[in-house]
C-alpha positions as CSV (number, residue, x, y, z in Angstrom):
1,X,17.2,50.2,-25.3
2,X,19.5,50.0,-22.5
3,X,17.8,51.9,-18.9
4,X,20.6,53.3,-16.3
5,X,19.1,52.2,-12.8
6,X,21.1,53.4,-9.8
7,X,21.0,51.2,-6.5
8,X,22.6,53.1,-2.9
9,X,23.1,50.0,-0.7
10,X,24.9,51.1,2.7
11,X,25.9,54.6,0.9
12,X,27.7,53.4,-2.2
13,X,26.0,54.0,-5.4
14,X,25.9,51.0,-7.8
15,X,24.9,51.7,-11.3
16,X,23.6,48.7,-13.0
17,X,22.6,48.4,-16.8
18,X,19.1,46.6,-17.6
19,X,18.9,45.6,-20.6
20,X,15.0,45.5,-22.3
21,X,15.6,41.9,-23.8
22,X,13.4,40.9,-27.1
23,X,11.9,37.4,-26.0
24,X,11.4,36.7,-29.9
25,X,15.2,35.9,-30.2
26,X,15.5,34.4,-27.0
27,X,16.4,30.6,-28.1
28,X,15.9,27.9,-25.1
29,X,17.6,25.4,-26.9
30,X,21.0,27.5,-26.0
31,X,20.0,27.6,-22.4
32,X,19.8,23.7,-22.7
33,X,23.2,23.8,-24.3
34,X,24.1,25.9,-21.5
35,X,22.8,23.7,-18.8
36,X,24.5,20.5,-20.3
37,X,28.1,22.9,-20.1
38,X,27.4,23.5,-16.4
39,X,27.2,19.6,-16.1
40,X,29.8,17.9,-18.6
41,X,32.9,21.4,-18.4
42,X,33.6,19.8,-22.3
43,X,32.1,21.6,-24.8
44,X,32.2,17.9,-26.8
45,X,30.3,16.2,-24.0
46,X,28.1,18.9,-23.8
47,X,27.4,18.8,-27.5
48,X,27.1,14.5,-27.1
49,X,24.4,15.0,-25.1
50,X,22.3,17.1,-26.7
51,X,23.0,15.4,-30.0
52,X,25.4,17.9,-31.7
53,X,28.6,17.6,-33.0
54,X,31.9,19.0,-31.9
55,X,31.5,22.0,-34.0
56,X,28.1,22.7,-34.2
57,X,28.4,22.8,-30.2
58,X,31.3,25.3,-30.8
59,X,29.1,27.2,-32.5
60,X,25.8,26.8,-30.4
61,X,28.5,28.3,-27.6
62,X,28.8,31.2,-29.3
63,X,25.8,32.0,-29.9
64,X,24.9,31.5,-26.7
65,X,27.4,33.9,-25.2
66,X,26.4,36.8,-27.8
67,X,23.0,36.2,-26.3
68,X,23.7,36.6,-22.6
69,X,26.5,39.1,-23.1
70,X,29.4,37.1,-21.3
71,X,31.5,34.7,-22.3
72,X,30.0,32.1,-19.2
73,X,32.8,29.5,-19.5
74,X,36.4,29.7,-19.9
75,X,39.2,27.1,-20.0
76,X,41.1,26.4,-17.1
77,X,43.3,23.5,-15.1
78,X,40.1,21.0,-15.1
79,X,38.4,22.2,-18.3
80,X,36.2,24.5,-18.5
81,X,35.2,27.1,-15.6
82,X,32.3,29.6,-15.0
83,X,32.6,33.1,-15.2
84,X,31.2,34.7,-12.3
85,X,28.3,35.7,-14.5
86,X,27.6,31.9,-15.7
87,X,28.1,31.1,-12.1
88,X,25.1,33.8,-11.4
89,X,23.0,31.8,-14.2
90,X,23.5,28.3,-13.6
91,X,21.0,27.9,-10.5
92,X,18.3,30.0,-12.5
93,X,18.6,28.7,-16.0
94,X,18.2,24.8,-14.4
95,X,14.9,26.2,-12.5
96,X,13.6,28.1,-15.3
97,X,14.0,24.5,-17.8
98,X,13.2,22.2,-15.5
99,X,9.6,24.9,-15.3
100,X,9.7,24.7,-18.9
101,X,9.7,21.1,-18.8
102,X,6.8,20.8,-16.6
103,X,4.7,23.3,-18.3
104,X,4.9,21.0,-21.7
105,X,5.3,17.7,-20.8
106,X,2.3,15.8,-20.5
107,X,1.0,15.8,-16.3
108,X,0.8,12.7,-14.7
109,X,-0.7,12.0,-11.4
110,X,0.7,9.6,-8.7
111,X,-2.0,9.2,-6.4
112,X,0.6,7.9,-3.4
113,X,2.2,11.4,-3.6
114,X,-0.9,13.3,-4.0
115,X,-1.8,15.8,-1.7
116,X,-4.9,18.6,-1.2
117,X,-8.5,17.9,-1.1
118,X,-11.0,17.3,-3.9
119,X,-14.7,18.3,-3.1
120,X,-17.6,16.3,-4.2
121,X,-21.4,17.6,-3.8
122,X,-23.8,14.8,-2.9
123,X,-26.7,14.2,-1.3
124,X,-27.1,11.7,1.5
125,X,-28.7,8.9,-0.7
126,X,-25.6,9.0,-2.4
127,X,-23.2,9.4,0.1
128,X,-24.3,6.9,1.8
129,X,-24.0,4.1,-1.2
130,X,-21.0,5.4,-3.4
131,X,-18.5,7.7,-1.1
132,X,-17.9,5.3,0.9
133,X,-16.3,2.9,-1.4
134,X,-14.4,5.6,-2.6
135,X,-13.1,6.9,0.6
136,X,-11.6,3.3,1.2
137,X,-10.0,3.7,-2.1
138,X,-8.5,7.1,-1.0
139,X,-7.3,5.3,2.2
140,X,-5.5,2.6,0.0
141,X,-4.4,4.3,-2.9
142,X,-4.2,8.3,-1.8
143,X,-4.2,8.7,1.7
144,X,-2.5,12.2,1.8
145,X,-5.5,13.1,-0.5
146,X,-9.0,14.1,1.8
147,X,-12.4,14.1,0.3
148,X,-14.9,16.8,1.4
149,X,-18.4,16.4,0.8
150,X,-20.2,19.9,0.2
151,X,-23.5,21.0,1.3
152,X,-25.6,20.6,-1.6
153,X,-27.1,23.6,-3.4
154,X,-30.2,22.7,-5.2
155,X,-29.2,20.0,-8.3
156,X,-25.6,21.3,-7.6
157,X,-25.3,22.1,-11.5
158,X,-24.4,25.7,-10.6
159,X,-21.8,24.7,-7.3
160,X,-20.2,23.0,-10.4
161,X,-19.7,25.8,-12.9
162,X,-19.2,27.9,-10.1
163,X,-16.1,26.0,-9.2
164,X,-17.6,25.6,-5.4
165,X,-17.3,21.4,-5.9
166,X,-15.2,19.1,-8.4
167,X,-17.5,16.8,-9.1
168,X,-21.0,16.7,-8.5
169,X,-23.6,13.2,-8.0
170,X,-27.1,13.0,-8.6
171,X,-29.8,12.9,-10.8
172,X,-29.4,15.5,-13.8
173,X,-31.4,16.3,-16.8
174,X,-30.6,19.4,-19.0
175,X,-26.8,20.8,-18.1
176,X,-24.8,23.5,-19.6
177,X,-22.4,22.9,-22.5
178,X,-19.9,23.7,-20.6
179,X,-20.4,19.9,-18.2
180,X,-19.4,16.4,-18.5
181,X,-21.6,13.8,-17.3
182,X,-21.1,10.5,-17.0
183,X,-23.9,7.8,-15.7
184,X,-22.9,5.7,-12.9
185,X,-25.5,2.6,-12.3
186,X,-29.3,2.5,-12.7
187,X,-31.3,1.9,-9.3
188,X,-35.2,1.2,-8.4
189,X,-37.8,3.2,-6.3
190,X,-38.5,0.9,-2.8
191,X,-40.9,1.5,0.0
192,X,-39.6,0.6,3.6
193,X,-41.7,0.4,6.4
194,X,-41.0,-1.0,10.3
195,X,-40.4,-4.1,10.5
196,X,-44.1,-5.6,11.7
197,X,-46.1,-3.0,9.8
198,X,-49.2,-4.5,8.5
199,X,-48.4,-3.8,5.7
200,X,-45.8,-6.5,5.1
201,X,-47.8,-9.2,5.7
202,X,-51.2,-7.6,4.2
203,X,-49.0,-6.7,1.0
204,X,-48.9,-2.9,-0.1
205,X,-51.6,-2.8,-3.3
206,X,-52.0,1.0,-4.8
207,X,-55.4,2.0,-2.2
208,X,-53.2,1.3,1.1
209,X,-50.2,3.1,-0.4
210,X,-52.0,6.4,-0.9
211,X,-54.4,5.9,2.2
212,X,-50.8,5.7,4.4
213,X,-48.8,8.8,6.1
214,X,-45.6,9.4,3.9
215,X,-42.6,10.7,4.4
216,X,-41.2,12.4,1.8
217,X,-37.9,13.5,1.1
218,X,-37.0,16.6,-0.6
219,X,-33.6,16.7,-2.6
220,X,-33.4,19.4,-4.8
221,X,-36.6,21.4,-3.9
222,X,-37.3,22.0,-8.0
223,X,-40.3,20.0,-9.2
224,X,-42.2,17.4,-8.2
225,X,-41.0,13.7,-7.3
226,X,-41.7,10.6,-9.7
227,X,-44.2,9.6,-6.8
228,X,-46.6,12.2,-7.2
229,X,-45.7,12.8,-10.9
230,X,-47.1,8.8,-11.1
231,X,-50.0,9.3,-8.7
232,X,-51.0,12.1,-10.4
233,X,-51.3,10.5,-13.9
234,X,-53.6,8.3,-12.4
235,X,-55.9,11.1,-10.9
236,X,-54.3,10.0,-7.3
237,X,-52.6,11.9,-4.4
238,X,-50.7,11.0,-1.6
239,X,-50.9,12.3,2.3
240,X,-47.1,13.4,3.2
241,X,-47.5,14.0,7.0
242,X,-43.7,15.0,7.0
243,X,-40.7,16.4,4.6
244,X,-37.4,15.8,5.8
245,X,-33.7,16.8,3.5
246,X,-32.1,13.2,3.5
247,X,-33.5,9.9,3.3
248,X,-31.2,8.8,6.7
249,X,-33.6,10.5,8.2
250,X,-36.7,10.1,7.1
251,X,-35.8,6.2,7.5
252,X,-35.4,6.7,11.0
253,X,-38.8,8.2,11.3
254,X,-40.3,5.4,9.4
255,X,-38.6,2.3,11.6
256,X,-40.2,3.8,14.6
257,X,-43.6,5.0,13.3
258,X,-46.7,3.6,11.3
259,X,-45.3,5.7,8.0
260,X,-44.1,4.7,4.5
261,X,-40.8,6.0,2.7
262,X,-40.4,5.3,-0.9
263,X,-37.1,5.7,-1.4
264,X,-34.0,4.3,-3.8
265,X,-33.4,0.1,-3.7
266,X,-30.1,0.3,-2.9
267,X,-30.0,3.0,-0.1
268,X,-32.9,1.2,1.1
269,X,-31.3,-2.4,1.2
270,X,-28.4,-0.7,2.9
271,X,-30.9,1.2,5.5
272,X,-32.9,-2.1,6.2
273,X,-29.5,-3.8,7.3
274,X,-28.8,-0.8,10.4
275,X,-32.8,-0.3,11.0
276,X,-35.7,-2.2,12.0
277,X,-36.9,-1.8,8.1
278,X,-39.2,-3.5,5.7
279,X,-38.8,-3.7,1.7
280,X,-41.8,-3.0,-0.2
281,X,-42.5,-3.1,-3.9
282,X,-43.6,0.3,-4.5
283,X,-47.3,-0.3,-6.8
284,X,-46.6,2.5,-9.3
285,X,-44.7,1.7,-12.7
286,X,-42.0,4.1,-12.1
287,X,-38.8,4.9,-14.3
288,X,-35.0,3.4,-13.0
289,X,-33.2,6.1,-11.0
290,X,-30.4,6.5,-13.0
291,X,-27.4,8.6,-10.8
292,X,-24.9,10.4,-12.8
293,X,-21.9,12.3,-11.8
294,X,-20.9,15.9,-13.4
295,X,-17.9,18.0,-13.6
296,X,-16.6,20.9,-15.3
297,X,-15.0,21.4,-18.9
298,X,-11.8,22.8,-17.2
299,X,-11.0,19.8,-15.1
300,X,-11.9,17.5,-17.7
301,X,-8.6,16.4,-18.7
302,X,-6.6,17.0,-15.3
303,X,-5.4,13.5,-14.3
304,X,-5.8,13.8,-10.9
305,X,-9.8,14.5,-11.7
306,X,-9.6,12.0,-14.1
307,X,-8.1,9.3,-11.7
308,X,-10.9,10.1,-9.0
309,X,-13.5,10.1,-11.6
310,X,-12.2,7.0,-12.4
311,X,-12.3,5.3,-8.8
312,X,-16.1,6.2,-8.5
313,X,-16.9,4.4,-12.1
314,X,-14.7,1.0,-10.4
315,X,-16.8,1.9,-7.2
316,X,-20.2,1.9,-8.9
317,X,-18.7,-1.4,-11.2
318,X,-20.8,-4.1,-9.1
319,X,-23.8,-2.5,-9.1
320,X,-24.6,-2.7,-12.3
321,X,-24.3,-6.4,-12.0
322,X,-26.0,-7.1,-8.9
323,X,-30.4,-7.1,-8.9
């Protein structure tokens, strides 16, 4: 089906023909051939390579000028020169394979290059012992690439299938089909308490730990925490004088007051090297903390996810060999 569409540019009418072109018989192996003649002028060099011979390149040529409707090249005093119209089609034709390339050749990532920012949602606990091992990899390894940590929603299962974060750290249970997890190291409950408590030279048995003032830190706000899960197993409750979001804080709180903080090992380990802080055995049996990170079936295979994914597991390495 040929469509007449008239152009007026500065008062002169220019009738062009379009042409509705069938994409079935549109072959991109002639547009290679094509883009090889731009290069070599010889329709022999052009055929070499592209691994043809002399005449199967003739032929090839052919072809490809019944598809576009124009002869393209012609011979002249150098070899062979472009029609107007194969000068007109040698720019696009070398931007549309070079696309084509990219869209089925396998993506690779080079992490000097990279660019953007990826997004992880975490909570303080794990900011504070993971991120920044990572951000000194970015700094090495990707430093036109910026981490942004988003304010966490809940267990930050939905931020992820939302597509609000790329990557998500914490503890997780159930998850949609549709996520990846992948466990990172397995940690211990701690109490801290200021340094001189009496505690720490009296020793912290079960009847001091639930007669004390607790701080208590509230992650995801679904549930109750393995503390009170514990306690309550054993017909026991505990007196939280204060809730706090992150566990920076309710450390603080603790190194300048008589209260208790059970909290992670190795935040607290961390924590006790800033703060005036105290490590307690905590006298409950409770389970390992065992911190995951999740991500999204879509991202699962891009290799710049997979390469950050990656620099958290090397992050997280040593702690799976240290007590």
């Amino acid at each position: 089906m040929v469509h007449d569409c008239r152009i007026y540019t500065n008062g002169m009418k220019v009738i062009v023909n379009m042409h509705q072109v069938d994409l079935s018989n549109l072959d991109l192996n002639l547009l290679k051939l094509f883009e090889a003649l731009v290069r070599e002028r010889s329709v022999t060099q052009a055929g070499l390579r592209l691994g043809l011979s002399q005449p199967a390149a003739s032929r090839a040529l052919g072809r490809l000028r019944a598809m576009l409707g124009d002869r393209l090249l012609v011979r002249g005093k150098l070899g062979l020169e472009l029609t107007p119209r194969g000068e007109m089609l040698a720019g696009p034709v070398a931007r549309l394979l070079e696309e084509v390339r990219g869209i089925v050749s396998p993506a690779v990532f080079d992490p000097a290059a990279a660019k953007g920012r990826f997004t992880i949602a975490a909570h303080d606990h794990l900011s504070l012992t993971v991120l920044a091992g990572l951000i000194a990899r970015f700094e090495r390894q990707a430093p036109a690439l910026s981490l942004h940590i988003a304010q966490p929603a809940g267990d930050n299962v939905r931020l992820i299938e939302q597509g609000g974060a790329d990557l998500a750290l914490g503890i997780f249970n159930t998850l949609p089909g549709s996520l990846h997890r992948r466990g990172l190291y397995d940690d211990d409950l701690v109490c801290v308490v200021r340094s001189g408590h009496a505690c720490v030279a009296g020793g912290l048995g079960l009847e001091r730990y639930v007669g004390l003032r607790h701080v208590a830190v509230t992650i995801s706000g679904v549930g109750e925490s393995a503390v009170d899960v514990a306690l309550s197993a054993q017909g026991r409750t505990r007196h939280v004088a204060v809730r706090v979001p992150h566990f920076l804080a309710g450390a603080m709180l603790v190194a300048d007051s008589d209260m208790i903080l059970t909290l992670p090992g190795r935040l607290a380990r961390l924590l006790a090297q800033q703060l005036p802080l105290a490590m307690l055995e905590v006298p409950l049996q409770l389970a390992p903390l065992s911190p995951a990170m999740i991500w999204h079936e879509r991202v699962h295979r891009d290799p710049a996810h997979v390469w950050v994914r990656q620099q958290l597991v090397d992050v997280v390495a040593p702690f799976n060999h240290v007590s």
